[in-house]
Legacy VTK file of the C-alpha trace (Angstrom):
# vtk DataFile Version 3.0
C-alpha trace
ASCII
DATASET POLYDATA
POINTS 405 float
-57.724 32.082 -18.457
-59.740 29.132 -16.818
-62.664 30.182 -18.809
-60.826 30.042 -22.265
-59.553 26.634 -21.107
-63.158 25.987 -20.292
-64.606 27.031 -23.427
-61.642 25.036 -25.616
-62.684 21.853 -23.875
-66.500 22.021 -24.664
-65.436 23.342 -28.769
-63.865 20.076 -28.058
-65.708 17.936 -27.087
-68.760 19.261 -29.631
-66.470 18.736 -32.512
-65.972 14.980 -31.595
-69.411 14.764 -31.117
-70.309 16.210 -34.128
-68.114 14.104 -35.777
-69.257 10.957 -34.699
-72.934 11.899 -35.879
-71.218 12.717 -39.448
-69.435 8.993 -38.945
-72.461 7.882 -38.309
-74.986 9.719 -40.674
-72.591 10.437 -43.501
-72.781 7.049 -45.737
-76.788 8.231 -46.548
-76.115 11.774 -47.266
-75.852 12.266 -50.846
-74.754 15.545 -52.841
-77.216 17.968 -54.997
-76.009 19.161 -58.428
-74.958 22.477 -57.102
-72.512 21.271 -54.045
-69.161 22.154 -54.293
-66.122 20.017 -53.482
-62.916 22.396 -52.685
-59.319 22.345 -51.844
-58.425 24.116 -48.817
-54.847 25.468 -48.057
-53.500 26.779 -44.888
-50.539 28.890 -44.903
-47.832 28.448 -42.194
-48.010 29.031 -38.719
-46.484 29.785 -35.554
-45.169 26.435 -34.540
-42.601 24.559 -36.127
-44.690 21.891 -36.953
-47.207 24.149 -38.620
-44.406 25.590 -40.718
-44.971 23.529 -43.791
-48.881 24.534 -44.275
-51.705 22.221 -44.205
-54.463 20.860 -46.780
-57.963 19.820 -46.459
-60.818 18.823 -48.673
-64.186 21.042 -47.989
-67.321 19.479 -49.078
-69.782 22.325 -49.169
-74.010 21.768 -50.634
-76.448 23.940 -49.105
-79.284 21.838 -50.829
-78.348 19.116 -48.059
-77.132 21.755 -45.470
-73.511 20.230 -45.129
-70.215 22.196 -45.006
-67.650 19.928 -43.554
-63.662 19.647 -44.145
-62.396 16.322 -44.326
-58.528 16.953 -42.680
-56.067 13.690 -43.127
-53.831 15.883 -41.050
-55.131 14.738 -37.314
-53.584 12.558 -34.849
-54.584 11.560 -31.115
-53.108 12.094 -28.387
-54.369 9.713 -26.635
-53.020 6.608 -28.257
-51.223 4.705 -25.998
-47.607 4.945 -26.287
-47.796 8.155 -27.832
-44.163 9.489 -28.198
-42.573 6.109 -28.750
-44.394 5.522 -31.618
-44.060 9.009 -32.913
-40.293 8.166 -32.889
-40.703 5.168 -34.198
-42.366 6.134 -37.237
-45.526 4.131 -35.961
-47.747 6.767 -35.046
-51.375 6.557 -37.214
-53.401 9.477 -38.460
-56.653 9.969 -38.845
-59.204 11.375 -41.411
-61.526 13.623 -39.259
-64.787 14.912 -40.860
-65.438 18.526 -39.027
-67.595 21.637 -39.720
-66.177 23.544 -41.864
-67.035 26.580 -39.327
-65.180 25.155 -36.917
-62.483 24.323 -38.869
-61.527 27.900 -40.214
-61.776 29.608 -36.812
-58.808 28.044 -35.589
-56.603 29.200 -38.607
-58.297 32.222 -38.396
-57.402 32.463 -34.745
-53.581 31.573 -35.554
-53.147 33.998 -38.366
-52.950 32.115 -41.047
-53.842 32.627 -45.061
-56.633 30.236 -45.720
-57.293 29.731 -49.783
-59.804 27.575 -51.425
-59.639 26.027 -55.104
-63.178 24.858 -56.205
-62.752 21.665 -58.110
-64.901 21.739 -61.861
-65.939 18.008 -61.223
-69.286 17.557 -62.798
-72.488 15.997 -60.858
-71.187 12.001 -61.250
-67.382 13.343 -60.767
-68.402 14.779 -57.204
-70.510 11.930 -55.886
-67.842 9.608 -56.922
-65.077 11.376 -54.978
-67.755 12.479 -52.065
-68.168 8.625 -51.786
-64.526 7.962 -51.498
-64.435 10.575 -48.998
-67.756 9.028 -46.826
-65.541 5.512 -47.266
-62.116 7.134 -45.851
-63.510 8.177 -43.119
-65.051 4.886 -41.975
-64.347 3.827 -39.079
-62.190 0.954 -40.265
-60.645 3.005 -42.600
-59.488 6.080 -41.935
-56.467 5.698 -39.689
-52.704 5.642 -41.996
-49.383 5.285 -41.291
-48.200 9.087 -41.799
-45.189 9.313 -43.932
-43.564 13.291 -43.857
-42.364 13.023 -47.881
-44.367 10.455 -49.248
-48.303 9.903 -47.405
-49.792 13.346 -45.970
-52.451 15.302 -45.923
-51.090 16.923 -49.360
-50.601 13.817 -51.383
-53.453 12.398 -50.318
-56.338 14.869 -51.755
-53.722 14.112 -54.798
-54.067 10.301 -54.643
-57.366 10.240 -53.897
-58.750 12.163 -56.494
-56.214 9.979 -59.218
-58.154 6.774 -57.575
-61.372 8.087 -58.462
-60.684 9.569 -62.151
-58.332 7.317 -62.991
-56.623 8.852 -66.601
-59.049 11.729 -66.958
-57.141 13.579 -64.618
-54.022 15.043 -65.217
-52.227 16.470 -62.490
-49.619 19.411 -64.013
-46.303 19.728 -61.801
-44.324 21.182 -64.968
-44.173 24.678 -63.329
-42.254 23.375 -60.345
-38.757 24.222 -60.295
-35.948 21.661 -61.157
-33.196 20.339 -59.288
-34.363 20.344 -55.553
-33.584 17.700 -53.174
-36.520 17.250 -50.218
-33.953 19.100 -47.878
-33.881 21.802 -50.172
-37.588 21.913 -49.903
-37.881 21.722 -46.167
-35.362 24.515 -45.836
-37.758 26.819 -48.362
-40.269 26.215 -45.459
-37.741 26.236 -42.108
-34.619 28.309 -42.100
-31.084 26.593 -41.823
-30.385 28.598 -38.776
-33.434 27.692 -36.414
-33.241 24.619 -34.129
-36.352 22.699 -35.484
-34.167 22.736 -39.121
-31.094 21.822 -37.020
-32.724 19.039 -35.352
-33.950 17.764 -38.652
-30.852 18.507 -40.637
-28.745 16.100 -37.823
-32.064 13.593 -38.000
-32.586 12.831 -41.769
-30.039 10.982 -43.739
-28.549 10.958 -47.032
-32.236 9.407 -48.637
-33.567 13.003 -48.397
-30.783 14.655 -50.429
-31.078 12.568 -54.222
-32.842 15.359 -56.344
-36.766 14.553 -55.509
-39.511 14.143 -58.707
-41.364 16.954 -59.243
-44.157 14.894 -58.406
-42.603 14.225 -54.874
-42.381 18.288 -54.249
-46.287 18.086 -54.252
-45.686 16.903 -50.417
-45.780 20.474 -49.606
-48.985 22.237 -49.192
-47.965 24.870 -51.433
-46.703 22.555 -54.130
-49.927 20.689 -54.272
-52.250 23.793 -54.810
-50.138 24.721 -56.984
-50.294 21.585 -59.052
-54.300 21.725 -59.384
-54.026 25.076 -60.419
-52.317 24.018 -63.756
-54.227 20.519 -63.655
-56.812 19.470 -66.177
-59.735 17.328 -66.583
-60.331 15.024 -69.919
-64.009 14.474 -71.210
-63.196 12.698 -74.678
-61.220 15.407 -76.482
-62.550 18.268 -74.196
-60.536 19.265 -71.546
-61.696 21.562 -68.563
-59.451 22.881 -65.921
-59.109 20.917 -62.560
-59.917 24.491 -60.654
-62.904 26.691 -61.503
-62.148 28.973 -59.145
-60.075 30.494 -56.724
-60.241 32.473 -53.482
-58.926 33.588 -50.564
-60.788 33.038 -47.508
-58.893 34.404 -45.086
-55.441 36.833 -45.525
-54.248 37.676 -42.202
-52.862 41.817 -41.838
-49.987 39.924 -40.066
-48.720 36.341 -40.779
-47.857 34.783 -37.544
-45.405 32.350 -38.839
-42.723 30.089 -37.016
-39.670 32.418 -35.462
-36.329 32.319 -33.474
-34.508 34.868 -32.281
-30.869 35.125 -33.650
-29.343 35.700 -30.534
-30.411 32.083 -29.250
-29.668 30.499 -33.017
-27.377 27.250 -33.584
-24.834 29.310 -35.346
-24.770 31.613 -32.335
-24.831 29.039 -29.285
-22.822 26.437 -31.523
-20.622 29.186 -33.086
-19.954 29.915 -29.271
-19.128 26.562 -28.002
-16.634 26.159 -30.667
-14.890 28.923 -29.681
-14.694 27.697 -26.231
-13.598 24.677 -27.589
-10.905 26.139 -29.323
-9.733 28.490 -26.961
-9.513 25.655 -24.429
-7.477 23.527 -26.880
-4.806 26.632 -27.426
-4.503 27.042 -23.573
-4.315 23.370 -23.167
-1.314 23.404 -26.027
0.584 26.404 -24.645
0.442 25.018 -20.835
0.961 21.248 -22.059
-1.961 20.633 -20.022
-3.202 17.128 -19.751
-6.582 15.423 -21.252
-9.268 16.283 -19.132
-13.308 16.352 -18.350
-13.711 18.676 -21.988
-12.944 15.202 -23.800
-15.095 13.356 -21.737
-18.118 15.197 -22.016
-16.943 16.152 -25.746
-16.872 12.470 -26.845
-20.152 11.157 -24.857
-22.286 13.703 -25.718
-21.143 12.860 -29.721
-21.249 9.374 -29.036
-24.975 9.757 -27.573
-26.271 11.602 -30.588
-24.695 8.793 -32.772
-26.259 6.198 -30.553
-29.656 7.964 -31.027
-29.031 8.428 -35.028
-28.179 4.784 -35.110
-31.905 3.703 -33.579
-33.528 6.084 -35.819
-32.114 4.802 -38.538
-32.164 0.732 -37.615
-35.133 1.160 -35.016
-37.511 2.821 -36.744
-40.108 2.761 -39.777
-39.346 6.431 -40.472
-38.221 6.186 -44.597
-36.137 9.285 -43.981
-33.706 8.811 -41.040
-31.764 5.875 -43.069
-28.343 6.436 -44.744
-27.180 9.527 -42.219
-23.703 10.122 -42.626
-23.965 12.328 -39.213
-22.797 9.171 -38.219
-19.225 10.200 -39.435
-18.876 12.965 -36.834
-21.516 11.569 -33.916
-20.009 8.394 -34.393
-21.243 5.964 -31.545
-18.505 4.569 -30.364
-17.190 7.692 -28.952
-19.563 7.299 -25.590
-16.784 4.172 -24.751
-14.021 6.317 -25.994
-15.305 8.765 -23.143
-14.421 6.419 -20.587
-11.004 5.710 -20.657
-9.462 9.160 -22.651
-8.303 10.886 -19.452
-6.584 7.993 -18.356
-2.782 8.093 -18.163
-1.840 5.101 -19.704
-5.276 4.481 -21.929
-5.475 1.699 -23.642
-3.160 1.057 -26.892
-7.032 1.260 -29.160
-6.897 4.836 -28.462
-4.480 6.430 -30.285
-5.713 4.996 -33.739
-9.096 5.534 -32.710
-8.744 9.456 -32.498
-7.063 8.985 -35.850
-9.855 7.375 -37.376
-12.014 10.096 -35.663
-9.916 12.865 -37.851
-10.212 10.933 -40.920
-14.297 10.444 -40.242
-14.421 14.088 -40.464
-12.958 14.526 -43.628
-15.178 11.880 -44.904
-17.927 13.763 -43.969
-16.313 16.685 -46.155
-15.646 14.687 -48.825
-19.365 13.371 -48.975
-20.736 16.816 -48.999
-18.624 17.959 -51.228
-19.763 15.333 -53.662
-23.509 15.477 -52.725
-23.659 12.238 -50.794
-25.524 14.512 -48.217
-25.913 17.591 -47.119
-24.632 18.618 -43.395
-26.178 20.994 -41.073
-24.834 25.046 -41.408
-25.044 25.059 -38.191
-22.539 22.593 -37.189
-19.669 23.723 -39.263
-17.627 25.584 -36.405
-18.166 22.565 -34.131
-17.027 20.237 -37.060
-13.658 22.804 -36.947
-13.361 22.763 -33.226
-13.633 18.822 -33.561
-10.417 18.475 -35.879
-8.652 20.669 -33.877
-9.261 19.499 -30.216
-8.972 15.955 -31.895
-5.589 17.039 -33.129
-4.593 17.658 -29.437
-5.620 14.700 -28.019
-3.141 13.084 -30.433
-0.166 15.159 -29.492
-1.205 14.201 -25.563
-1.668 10.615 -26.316
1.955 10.275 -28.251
3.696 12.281 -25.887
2.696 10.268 -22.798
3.412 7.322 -24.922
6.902 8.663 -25.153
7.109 9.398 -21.382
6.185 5.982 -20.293
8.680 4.139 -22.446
LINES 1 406
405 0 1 2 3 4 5 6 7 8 9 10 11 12 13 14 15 16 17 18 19 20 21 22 23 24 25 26 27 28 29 30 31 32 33 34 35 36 37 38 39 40 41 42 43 44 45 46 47 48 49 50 51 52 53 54 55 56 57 58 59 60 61 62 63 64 65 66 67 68 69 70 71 72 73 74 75 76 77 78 79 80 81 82 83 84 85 86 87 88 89 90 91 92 93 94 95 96 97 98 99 100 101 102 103 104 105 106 107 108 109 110 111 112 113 114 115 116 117 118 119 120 121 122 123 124 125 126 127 128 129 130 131 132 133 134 135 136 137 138 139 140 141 142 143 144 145 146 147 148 149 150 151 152 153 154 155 156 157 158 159 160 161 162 163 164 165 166 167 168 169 170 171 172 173 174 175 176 177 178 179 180 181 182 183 184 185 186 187 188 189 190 191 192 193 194 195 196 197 198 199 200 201 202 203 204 205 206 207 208 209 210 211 212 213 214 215 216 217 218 219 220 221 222 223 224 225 226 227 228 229 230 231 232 233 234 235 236 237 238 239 240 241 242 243 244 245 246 247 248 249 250 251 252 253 254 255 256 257 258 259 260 261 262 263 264 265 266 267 268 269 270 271 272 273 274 275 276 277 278 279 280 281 282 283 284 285 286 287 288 289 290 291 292 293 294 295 296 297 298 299 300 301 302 303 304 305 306 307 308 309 310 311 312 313 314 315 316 317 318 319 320 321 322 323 324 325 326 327 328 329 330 331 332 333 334 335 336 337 338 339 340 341 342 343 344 345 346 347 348 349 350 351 352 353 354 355 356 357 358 359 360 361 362 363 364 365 366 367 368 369 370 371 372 373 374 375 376 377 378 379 380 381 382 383 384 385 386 387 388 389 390 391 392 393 394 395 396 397 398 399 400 401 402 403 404
C-alpha cells in the first residue's frame, strides 16, 4: 500500500513538472500539417463528482513529438481556504497541459469509456486554435471562475473553438431533446434516490428548473460530443463536418460508475424517519402527551438547513442556489421556534407561527404543482410527517391555551 502511495506521489510530482516545462516551452512549439487536434470524452465514474463525465482537448503531432491533453477540469487543493471558497462559489480552475499518456491511464485505471472526435480543421484552422490553447494556459491566464451549468470543461472546448472560427462554425444541438430543465439533466446523470442528488435537489433553487436552451444542455459531457458530431464547418459555400472521425479509445468490460445501495437510500432512511415521526405523533394524540424533545430537534434541525440554504443563496456567487423554495419547509426561523415550543405557556407568536408553518407546506405543493420548482422525491414522506406532527402541535398549543384561562 505504501508503495502505491509512493509511486502516486512521484506520477505526481512528474506531471507538474512536466507541465511546467510545457508552460514554459509551449508558446515556440508550433504544429506540422499532419497534427491532429481531438475532443476527448470521459464517461462517468465511480464518484459522485465524476458522475457527469469529463472533456478534454488532445493535441496530438508526431512531426513535433507532442501528445498532450489540455483539461479545464483541474482544481488545487492547495489554495488557501479551500472549502470556503468551494462553498462560496469562489473556487478557480485551472487549464492544465498534461501528457496525453498520463492522462488516459487514470481513466483507464477507473473504468471509464474514453472516446475521441478528431476535429477536420485544416492547417491555419489548427494553429489558430493550438495558439488559443498555448495562450489559455498561460500562466496569467488560465485560472476561471468554474460555473457547474454555464463555464466548464464542456462549454469551454465549445466557446473556445466559436472564438477562434467565429461564423464558420456551426455548432448543431437540433438533435437534443426538448423540454428539459437543468434538474432534469442532472437527474439523467445522478439518480433521484442517491444522497449526492438529494443533497443537490435540497441545494439548487428554482433558477435550475425554467426549461434550459438546448444550447445550455451542451454543459454535459455527453451533450457536447454530441453536438460536434452533427456540427459543421463553412469554407465559402463548402461545408465539411466539424468531426472527421471517431473512436473509442478505451471501453471498459465493466463501467465502474457512481452507486448506492438501496437499503441506505433517502427514501429508505427518510421514508423511515417519517414513520417514526408519525407513529410518535399517533401515540402522542392517543395518550394526550405533551410537546416534547421530537419538536425541538424536529424544528432546529429544519431551521439549520434553512439557515444554511439562506447563505447559499445570499452568501454565495454560486448562480444556481438562488430562488430555493426549500425555504418553504426548512424555513429558518424554526431554529428560534425550537427554543421555546416545549414550554408550557410559550409565547402568544407560537400558535400562528405553526400555522404559517402548515400553510408554507402547501405552498411548497402548490409551487410544484405549477412548476415553480421541483422538490426532492426523497423528502415527500418527511414533507407528510411535517403536516401531521405540525397538526399536533396545534391541538397541544390550543388546548393548554384553554387550560390556562
Amino acid at each position: 500500500m505504501m508503495k502505491q502511495l509512493s509511486l502516486k506521489y512521484v506520477m505526481l510530482i512528474l506531471v507538474c513538472v512536466f507541465t511546467t516545462n510545457i508552460h514554459a516551452q509551449n508558446q515556440f512549439i508550433r504544429l506540422s500539417e499532419n497534427a491532429e487536434i481531438s475532443l476527448i470524452t470521459i464517461g462517468p465514474g465511480p464518484e459522485l463528482y465524476d458522475s457527469f463525465g469529463h472533456t478534454a482537448i488532445r493535441v496530438h503531432d508526431d512531426a513535433t513529438n507532442i501528445d498532450w491533453v489540455f483539461n479545464y477540469g483541474r482544481f488545487n487543493f492547495n489554495t488557501p481556504n479551500f472549502y470556503l471558497k468551494f462553498a462560496r462559489g469562489k473556487l478557480l480552475y485551472t487549464l492544465w497541459v498534461t501528457p496525453y499518456d498520463d492522462f488516459i491511464e487514470d481513466y483507464v485505471y477507473q473504468r471509464r469509456w474514453v472516446k475521441e472526435q478528431v476535429l477536420s480543421l485544416n492547417t491555419q484552422e489548427k494553429k489558430q486554435f493550438f495558439d488559443f490553447l498555448k495562450n489559455n494556459a498561460r500562466d496569467e491566464n488560465r485560472e476561471y471562475l468554474y460555473d457547474f451549468f454555464f463555464d466548464n470543461c464542456a462549454t469551454r472546448p465549445v466557446d473556445g473553438l466559436e472564438k477562434v472560427m467565429g461564423k464558420q462554425l456551426h455548432i448543431d444541438y437540433s438533435s437534443f431533446p426538448e423540454g428539459y430543465t437543468h434538474r432534469d439533466l442532472i437527474r439523467h446523470n445522478v439518480h433521484w434516490n442517491t444522497w449526492g442528488m438529494l443533497g443537490m435537489d435540497v441545494a439548487i433553487g428554482s433558477v435550475t428548473d425554467r426549461l434550459a436552451t438546448k444550447k445550455e444542455y451542451a454543459f454535459l459531457p455527453d451533450y457536447t460530443m454530441e453536438a460536434f458530431t452533427n456540427s459543421v464547418i463553412t469554407d465559402g459555400t463548402t461545408k465539411r463536418p466539424l468531426v472527421l472521425k471517431t473512436e473509442a479509445l478505451h471501453i471498459p468490460e465493466e463501467e465502474n460508475t457512481y452507486k448506492e445501495s438501496f437499503m441506505i437510500s433517502p427514501i429508505v432512511i427518510i421514508g423511515l424517519i417519517a414513520l417514526l415521526l408519525i407513529y410518535k405523533t399517533y401515540k402522542d394524540y392517543k395518550n394526550d402527551n405533551p410537546l416534547g424533545l421530537v419538536d425541538t430537534i424536529l424544528l432546529f434541525c429544519t431551521g439549520l438547513i434553512g439557515i444554511l440554504l439562506v447563505l447559499l443563496w445570499f452568501g454565495t456567487e454560486h448562480s444556481t442556489t438562488k430562488w430555493n423554495y426549500d425555504l418553504l419547509w426548512a424555513f429558518p426561523f424554526h431554529m428560534i421556534a425550537s427554543f421555546v415550543i416545549r414550554k408550557v405557556s410559550p409565547p402568544k407568536w407560537i400558535y400562528p407561527y405553526m400555522k404559517l408553518s402548515i400553510i408554507l407546506l402547501a405552498l411548497l405543493c402548490f409551487h410544484w404543482i405549477v412548476g415553480v420548482q421541483r422538490f426532492a422525491y426523497a423528502l415527500i414522506p418527511l414533507y407528510i410527517a411535517l403536516v401531521i406532527r405540525y397538526l399536533y402541535i396545534l391541538k397541544v398549543i390550543k388546548k393548554n391555551r384553554e387550560i390556562s384561562q
